[in-house]
C-alpha positions as CSV (number, residue, x, y, z in Angstrom):
1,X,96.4,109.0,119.5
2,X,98.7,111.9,119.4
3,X,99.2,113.9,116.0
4,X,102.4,112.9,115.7
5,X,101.2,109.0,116.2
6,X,99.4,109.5,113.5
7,X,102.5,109.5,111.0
8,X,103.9,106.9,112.5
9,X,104.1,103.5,109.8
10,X,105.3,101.4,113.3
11,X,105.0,98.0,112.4
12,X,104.8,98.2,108.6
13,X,106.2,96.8,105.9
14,X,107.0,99.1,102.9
15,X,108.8,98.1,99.3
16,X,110.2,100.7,97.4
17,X,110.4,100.1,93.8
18,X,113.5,101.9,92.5
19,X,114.9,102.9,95.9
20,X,118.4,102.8,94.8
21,X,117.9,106.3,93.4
22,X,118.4,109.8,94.7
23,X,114.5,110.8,95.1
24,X,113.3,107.4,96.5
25,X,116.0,106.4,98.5
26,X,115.6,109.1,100.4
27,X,111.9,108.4,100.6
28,X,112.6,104.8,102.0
29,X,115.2,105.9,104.0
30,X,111.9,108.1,105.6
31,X,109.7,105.1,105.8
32,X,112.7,103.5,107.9
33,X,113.0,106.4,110.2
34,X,109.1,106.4,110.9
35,X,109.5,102.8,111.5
36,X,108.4,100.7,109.0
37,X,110.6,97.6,107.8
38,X,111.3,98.1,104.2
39,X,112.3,95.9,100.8
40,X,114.5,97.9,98.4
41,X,113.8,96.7,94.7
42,X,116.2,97.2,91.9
43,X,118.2,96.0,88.8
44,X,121.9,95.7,90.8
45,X,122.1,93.6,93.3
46,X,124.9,96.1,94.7
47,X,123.0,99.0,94.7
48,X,120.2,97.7,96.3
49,X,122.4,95.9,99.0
50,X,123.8,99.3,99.6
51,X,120.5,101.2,99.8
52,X,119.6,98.3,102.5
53,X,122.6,99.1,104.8
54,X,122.2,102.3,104.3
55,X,118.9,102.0,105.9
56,X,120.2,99.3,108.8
57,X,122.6,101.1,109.6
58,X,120.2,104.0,111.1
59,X,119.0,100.6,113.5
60,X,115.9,99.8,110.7
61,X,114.9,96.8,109.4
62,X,115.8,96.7,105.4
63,X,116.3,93.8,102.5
64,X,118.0,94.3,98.9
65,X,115.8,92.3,96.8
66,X,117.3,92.4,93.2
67,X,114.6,91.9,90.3
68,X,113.8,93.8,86.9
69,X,110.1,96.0,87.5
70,X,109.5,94.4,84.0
71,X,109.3,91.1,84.7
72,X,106.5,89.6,86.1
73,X,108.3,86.7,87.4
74,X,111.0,88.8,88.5
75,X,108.1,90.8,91.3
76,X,106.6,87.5,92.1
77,X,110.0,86.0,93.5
78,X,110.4,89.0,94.6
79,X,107.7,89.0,96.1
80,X,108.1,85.4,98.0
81,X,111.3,86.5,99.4
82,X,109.5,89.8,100.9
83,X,106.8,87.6,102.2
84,X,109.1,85.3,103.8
85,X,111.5,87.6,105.5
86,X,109.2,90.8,106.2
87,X,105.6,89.7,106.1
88,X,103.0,90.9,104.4
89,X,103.0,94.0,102.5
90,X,101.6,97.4,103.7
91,X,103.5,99.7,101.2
92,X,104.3,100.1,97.5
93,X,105.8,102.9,96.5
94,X,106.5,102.4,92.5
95,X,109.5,104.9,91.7
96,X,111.6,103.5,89.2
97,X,111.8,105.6,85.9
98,X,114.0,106.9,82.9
99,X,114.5,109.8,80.7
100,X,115.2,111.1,77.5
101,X,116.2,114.3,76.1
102,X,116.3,112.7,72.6
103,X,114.2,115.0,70.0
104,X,110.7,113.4,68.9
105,X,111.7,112.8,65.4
106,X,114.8,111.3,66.5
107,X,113.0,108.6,69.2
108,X,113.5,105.5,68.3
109,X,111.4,102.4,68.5
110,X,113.6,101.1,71.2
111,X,114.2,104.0,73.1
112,X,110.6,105.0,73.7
113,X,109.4,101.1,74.1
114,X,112.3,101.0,77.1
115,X,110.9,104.0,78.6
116,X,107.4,102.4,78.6
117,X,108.5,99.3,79.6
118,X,110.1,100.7,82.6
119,X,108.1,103.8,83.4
120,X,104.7,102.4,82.9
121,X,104.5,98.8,82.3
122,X,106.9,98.5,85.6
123,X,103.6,100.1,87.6
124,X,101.1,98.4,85.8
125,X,102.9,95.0,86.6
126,X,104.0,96.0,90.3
127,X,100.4,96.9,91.2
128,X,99.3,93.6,89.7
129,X,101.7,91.1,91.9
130,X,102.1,93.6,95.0
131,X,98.8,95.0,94.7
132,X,96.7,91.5,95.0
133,X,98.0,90.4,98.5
134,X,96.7,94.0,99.4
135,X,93.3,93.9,98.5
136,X,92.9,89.9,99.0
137,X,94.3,89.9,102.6
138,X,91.4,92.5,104.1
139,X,93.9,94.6,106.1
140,X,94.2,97.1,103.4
141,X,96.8,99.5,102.0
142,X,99.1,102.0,100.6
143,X,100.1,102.1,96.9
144,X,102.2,105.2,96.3
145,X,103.3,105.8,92.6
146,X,105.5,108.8,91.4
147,X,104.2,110.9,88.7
148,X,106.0,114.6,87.5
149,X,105.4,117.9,86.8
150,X,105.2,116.5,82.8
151,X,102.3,114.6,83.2
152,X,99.7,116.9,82.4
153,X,100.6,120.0,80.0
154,X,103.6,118.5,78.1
155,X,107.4,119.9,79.2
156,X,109.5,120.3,76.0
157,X,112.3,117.3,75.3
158,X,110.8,114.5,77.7
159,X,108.3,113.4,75.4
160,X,108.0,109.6,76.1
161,X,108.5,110.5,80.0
162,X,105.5,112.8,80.0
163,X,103.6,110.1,78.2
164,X,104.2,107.2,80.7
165,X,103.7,109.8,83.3
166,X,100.3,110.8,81.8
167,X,99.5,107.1,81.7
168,X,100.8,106.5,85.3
169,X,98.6,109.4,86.9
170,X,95.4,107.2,85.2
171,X,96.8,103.7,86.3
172,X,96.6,105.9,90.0
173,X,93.0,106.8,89.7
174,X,91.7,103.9,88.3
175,X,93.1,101.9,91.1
176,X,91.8,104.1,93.5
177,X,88.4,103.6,92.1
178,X,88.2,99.8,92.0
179,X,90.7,98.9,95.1
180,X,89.1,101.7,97.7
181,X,86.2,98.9,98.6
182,X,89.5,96.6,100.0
183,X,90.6,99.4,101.8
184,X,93.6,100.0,99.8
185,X,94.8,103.4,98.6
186,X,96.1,104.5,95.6
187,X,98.0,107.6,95.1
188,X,100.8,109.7,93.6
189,X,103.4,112.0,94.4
190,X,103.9,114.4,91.4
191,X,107.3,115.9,91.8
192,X,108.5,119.7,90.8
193,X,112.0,119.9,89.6
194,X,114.0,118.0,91.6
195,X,117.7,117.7,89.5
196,X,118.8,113.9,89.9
197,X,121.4,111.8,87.4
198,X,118.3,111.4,84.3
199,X,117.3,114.9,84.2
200,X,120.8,116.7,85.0
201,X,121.7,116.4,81.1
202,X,118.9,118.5,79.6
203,X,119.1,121.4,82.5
204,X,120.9,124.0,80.7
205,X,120.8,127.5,82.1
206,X,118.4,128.9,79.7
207,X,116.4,125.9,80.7
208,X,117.5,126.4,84.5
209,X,116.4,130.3,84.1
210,X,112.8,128.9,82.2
211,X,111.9,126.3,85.3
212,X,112.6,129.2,87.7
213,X,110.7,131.6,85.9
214,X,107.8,129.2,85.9
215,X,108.3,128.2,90.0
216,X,107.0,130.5,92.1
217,X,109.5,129.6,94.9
218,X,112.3,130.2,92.6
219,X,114.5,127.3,93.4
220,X,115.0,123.5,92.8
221,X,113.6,120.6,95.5
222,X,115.9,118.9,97.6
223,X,115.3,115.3,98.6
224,X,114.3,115.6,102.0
225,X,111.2,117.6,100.8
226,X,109.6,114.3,99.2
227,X,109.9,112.6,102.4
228,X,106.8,114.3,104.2
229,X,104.3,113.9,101.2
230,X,105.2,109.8,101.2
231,X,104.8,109.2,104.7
232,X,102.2,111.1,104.8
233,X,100.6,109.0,102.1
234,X,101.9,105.9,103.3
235,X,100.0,106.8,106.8
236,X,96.9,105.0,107.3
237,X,96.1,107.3,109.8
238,X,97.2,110.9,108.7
239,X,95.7,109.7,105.2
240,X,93.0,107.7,105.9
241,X,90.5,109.3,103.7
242,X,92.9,110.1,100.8
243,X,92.8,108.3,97.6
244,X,93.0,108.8,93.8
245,X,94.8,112.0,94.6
246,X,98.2,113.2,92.7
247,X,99.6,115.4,95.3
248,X,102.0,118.0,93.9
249,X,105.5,118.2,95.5
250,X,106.3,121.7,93.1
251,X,106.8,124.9,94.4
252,X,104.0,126.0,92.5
253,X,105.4,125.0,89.4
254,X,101.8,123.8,88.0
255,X,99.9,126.7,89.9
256,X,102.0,129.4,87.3
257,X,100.3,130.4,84.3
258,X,101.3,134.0,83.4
């Protein structure tokens, strides 16, 4: 097998949770191009649909499942249809999310139970209906979830995000402990600064100057720099011996101290 074999996901199937958005569309779009059939999963039927011919038009193999990450029953019709028209499942990547700028004595109830809901709860139940056919089946796995740069030493204004991200980053490892006997892998991608619609509204230029400061590359990350962490972790191959890790996607944004 030739290093570049190594990254290849020929022959996979991979559902990306969230895909309709800027970060992990581009990361399924990735999955596509290093060959693996892949389920898009979102809220709008339209967008997903969209993100799907997106991905066959580039000649890949791609379905628009619609379904809430909240819902149980939602994922496990999802799931069905996945089954049915892919196969079995080799690939989760769990990437939906929200934000909030709003101050913390101004959260309300509902806000930060929507940002749970979607942020955390959304992995928690993914892993449980996508997760099982994984570790049942004996061929093993790839669960990929996305934490951020506000999951360990708390970012001013995203309070409830760094919180779910906190708890996602220990949904990550303990996976990785009790799933690694099945041969399934649990991961995440932690993410620098990477501007996309739900953070654009609290990047002022005093805050723009602050993340800068604080990255040692001095710049924001585009896309197409995501793409090469998730196939990598996707890779049974390339990654074979990786799990439980959160692998940082930052410019050195959590390497900076003083």
């Amino acid at each position: 097998m030739s290093y570049l074999d190594m990254f290849s996901l020929e022959g996979k199937n991979a559902v990306v949770i969230g895909g309709t958005g800027v970060l992990a569309g581009e990361m399924a779009i990735g999955f596509a191009k290093a060959g693996a059939s892949v389920a898009i999963l979102s809220g709008n039927q339209q967008n997903v649909d969209a993100r799907a011919a997106e991905i066959e038009a580039l000649g890949c193999k791609a379905i628009g499942v619609k379904a809430d990450c909240t819902s149980k029953a939602d994922l496990e019709s999802a799931l069905e249809r996945i089954n049915s028209e892919l196969g079995h499942i080799d690939i989760l990547m769990n990437a939906a999310g929200v934000n909030s700028a709003t101050p913390f004595f101004d959260i309300s109830e509902e806000e930060w139970q929507r940002i749970i809901d979607i942020n955390l709860k959304g992995v928690f139940l993914a892993c449980q209906v996508f997760g099982k056919g994984m570790v049942e089946s004996g061929r093993g796995g790839s669960v990929i979830n996305i934490s951020s740069a506000s999951s360990g030493p708390p970012l001013s204004r995203v309070f409830t995000y760094g919180v779910t991200k906190g708890g996602v980053n220990q949904i990550t490892q303990f996976l990785a402990r009790e799933w690694a006997p099945f041969k399934v892998r649990v991961n995440a991608i932690l993410p620098g600064f990477f501007p996309a619609t739900q953070n654009r509204k609290i990047l002022t230029e005093e805050r723009v100057a602050s993340i800068f400061g604080h990255t040692p590359m001095k710049r924001f990350g585009e896309p197409s720099e995501l793409v090469g962490a998730a196939i990598y972790l996707a890779s049974e191959q390339a990654s074979s011996f990786v799990t439980g890790s959160i692998l940082r996607v930052d410019g050195g944004f959590l390497s900076m101290t003083i």
